[in-house]
GUVONU-939493 format. One line per 4 residues: number of its first residue (from 1); for each residue x, y, z of N, C-alpha, C. Coordinates in nm, 2 decimals, decimal comma. Layout:
<nodes>
NUM = X:Y:Z:X:Y:Z:X:Y:Z; ... $
</nodes>
This chain:
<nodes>
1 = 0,00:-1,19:-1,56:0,11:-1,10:-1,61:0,12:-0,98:-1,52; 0,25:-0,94:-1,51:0,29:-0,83:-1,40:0,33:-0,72:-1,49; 0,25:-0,58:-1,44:0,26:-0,45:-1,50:0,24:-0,40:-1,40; 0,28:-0,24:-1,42:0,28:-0,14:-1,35:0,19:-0,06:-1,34 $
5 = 0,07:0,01:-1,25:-0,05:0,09:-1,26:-0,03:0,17:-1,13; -0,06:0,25:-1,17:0,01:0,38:-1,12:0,10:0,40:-1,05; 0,21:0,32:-1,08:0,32:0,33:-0,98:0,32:0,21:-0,86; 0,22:0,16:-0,88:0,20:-0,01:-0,80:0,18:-0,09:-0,87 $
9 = 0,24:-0,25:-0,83:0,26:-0,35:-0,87:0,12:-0,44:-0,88; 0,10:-0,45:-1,04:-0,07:-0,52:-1,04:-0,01:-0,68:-1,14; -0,14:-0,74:-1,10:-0,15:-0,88:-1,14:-0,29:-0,85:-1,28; -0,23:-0,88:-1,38:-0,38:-0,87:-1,46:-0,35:-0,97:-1,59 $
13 = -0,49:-1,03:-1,64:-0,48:-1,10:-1,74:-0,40:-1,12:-1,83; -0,31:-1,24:-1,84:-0,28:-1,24:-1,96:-0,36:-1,19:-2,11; -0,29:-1,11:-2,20:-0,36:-1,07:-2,36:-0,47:-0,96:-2,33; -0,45:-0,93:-2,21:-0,60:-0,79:-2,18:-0,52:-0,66:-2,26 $
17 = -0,59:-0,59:-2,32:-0,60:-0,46:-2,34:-0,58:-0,32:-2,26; -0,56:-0,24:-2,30:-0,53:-0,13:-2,24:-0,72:-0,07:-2,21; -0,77:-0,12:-2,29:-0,93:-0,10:-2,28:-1,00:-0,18:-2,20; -0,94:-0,28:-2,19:-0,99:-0,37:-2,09:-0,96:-0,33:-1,98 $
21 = -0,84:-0,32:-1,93:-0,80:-0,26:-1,79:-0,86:-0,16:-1,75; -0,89:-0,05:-1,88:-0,99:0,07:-1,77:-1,07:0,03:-1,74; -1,15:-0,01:-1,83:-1,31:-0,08:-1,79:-1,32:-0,17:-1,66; -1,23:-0,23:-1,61:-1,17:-0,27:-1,51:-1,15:-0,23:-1,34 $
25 = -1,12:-0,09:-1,41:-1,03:0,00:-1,27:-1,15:0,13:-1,25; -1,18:0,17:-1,37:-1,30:0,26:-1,34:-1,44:0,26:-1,40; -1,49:0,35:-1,37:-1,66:0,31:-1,41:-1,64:0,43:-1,50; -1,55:0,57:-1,50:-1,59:0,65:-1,58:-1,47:0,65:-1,67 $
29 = -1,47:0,56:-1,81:-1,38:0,59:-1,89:-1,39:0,71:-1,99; -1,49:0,81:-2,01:-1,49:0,89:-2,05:-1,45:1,02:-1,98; -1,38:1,03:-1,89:-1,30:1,11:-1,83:-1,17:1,06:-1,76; -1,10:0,99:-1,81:-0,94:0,95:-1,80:-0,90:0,94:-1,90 $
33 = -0,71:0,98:-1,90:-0,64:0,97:-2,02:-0,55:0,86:-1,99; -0,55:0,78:-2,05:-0,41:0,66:-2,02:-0,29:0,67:-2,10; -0,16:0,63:-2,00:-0,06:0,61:-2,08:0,02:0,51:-2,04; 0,09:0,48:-2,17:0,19:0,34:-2,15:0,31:0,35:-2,20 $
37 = 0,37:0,33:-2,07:0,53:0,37:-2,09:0,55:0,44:-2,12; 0,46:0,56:-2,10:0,53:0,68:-2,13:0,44:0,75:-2,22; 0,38:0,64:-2,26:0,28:0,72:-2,47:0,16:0,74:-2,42; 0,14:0,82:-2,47:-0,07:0,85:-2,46:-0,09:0,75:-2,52 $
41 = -0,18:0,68:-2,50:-0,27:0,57:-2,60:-0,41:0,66:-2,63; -0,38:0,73:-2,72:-0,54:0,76:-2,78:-0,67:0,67:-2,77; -0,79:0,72:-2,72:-0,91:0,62:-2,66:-0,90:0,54:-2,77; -0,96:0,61:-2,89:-0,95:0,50:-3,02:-0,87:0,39:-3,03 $
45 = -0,74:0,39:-2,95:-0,67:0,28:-2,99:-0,67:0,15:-2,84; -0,74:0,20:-2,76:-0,73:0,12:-2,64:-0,77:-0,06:-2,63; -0,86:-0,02:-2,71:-0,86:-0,18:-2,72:-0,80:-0,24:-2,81; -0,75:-0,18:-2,89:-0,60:-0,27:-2,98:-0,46:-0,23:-2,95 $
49 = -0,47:-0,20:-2,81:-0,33:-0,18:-2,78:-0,33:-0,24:-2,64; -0,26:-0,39:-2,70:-0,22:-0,46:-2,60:-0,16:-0,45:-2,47; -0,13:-0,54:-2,40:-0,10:-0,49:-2,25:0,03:-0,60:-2,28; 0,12:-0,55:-2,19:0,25:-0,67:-2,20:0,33:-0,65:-2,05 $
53 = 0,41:-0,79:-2,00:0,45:-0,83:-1,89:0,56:-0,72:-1,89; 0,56:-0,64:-1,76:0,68:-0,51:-1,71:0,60:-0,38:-1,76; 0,49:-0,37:-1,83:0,47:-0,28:-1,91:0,42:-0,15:-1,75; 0,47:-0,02:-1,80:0,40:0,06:-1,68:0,27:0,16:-1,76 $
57 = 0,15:0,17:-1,68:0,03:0,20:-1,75:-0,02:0,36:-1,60; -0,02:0,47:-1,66:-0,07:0,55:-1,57:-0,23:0,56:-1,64; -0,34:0,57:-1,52:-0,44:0,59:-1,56:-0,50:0,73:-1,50; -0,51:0,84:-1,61:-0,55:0,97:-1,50:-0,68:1,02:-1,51 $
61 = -0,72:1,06:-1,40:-0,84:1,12:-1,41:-0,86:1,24:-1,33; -0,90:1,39:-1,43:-0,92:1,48:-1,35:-0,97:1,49:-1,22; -0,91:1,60:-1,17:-0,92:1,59:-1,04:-0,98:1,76:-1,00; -1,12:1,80:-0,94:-1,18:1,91:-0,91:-1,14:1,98:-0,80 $
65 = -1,10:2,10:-0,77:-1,04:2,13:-0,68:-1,01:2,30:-0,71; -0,96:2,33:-0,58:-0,93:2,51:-0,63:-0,84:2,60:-0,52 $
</nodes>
């Protein structure tokens, strides 16, 4: 299935999760906020919130600096 992560073009499982894909992309999901198409997906809902073909998913994670 083809979706969008962070503004590049990814290949990822058919039926995966929005929880799956972090657990996937980073090791620290307790410090990123994800959104899809636009929506926050609240952590709570990441693993019942499906992933779908076109869908665009930003995954952010603070960034330290000054």
């Amino acid at each position: 299935m083809n979706i969008v992560i962070n503004g590049q073009p990814a290949d990822v499982t058919d039926g995966w999760s929005v929880g799956q894909l972090v657990r996937a992309r980073t090791d620290e999901q307790r410090r990123v906020a994800v959104a899809r198409n636009s929506e926050v997906v609240p952590r709570s809902e990441w693993d019942s919130t499906a992933l779908s073909e076109g869908d665009k998913v930003e995954i952010l994670a603070p960034v330290a600096g000054g």
